[in-house]
C-alpha positions, 0 to 999 in steps of 0.5 A: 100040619095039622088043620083045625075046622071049628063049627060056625058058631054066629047065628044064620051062618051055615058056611063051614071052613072046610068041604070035604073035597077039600079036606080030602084034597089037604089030606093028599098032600099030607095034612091031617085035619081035625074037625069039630062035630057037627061042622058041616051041618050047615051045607048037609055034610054029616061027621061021617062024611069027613071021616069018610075022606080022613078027617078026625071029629072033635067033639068041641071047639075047645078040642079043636083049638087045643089041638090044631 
C-alpha cells in the first residue's frame, strides 16, 4: 500500500498525518509512503527526517494525491 501525507494546509494547524516513527513503523510491515514537502514543519521534523526512516517527498499535494 502506498500511503500518501499531505501538509496541513488550515491556519494555526501544526498536526502532521504521519510521524516519522510512524512512518518507519507502516514501512516495516511493507507500505511504502509519500509525504509532501515540508509536512512535518509543524512539529520540528524536516524532509530528511522522513527520508531518514523511508519515506518518499513530494514536492506538492497535487503529487501526493495523484499518487497515493
Amino acid at each position: 500500500m502506498l500511503i500518501g501525507v499531505p501538509k496541513e494546509i488550515k491556519n494555526n494547524e501544526f498536526r502532521v498525518g504521519l510521524t516519522p516513527g510512524s512512518v518507519r513503523e507502516v514501512i516495516s510491515h511493507g507500505h511504502q509512503v509519500l509525504v509532501e514537502t515540508g509536512a512535518g514543519l509543524g512539529i520540528g521534523k524536516t524532509d530528511d527526517d522522513y527520508i531518514a526512516v523511508g519515506a518518499t517527498i513530494a514536492q506538492t499535494a497535487a503529487d501526493v494525491f495523484k499518487k497515493a
